[in-house]
N, C-alpha and C positions, 0 to 999 in steps of 0.2 A: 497681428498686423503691425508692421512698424508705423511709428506715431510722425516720422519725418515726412513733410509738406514735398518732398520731389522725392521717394520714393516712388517704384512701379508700383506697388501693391496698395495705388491708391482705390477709393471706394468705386470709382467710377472703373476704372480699370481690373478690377476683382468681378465685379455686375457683368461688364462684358466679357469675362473671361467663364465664369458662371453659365452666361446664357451658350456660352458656345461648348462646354463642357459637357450638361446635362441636356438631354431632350427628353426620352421617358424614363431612362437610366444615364448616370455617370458612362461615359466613354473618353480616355484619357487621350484616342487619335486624334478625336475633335480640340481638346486642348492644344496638346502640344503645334495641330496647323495652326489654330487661332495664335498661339504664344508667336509660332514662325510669322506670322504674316504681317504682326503689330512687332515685330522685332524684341520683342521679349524672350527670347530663350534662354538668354542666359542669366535672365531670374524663375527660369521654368522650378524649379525646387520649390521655392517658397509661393509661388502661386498654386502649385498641387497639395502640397501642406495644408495651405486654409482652404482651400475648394473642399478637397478632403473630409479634411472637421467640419464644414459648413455640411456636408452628406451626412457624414457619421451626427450631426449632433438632430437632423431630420428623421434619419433612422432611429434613434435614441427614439426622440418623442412621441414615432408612430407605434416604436412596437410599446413604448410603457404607457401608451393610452388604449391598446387594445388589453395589454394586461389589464387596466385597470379596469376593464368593459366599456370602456368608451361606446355608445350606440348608436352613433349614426355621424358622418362626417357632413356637417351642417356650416353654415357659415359662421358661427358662432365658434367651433373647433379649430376651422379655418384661420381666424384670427388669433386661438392661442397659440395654433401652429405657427404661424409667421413670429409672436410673437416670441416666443417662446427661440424661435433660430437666430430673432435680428438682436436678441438678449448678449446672446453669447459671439457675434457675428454682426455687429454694427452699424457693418458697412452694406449689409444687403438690403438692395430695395424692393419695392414688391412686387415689382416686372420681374429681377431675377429670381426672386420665392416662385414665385409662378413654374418655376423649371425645378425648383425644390417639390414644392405642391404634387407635381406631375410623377416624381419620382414617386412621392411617398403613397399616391393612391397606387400609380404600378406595387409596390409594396404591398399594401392593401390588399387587392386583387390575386397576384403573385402565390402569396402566403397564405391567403384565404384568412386575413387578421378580423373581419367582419363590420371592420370602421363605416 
């Protein structure tokens, strides 16, 4: 994420772009109206780019916790799940995790990972 103060791809602006992105899975319609409707499209690139990574690095830590036998998804998990995304992704709060969360139990389920 660029470190410049009037940048689009501020934290508050990622969060909302996030909640309108993911509901139980990543859908990139829902982004690009959100991008259209907050007049953002023509930084649509770099706001799919870290939406993106912020999926990919949630996916990352579901499936390498079911490898690892992760046994039950507890609130304790919970928290290293969040933590573990806002590490690598800053800017995310935990209203928009909450739509990361949702992705990864669909994951869960989906795959039959047994989190």
């Amino acid at each position: 994420m660029p470190a410049a103060s009037d940048s689009p791809l501020s934290a508050e602006s990622l969060n909302a772009a996030l909640l309108a992105y993911v509901a139980t899975f990543p859908a990139p319609e829902r982004l690009r109206a959100h991008l259209e409707a907050n007049g953002l499209t023509e930084h649509a690139a770099p706001f799919e780019l870290e939406l993106k990574a912020a999926t990919r690095s949630a996916e990352a830590f579901i499936y390498a916790a079911a490898a690892a036998g992760q046994e039950k998804w507890d609130a304790a998990f919970n928290e290293r799940f969040f933590q573990a995304v806002a590490a690598q992704h800053p800017w995310i709060s935990r209203e928009a995790f909450k739509r990361l969360e949702s992705f990864g139990q669909y994951l869960n389920w989906h795959d039959g990972l047994g989190l």
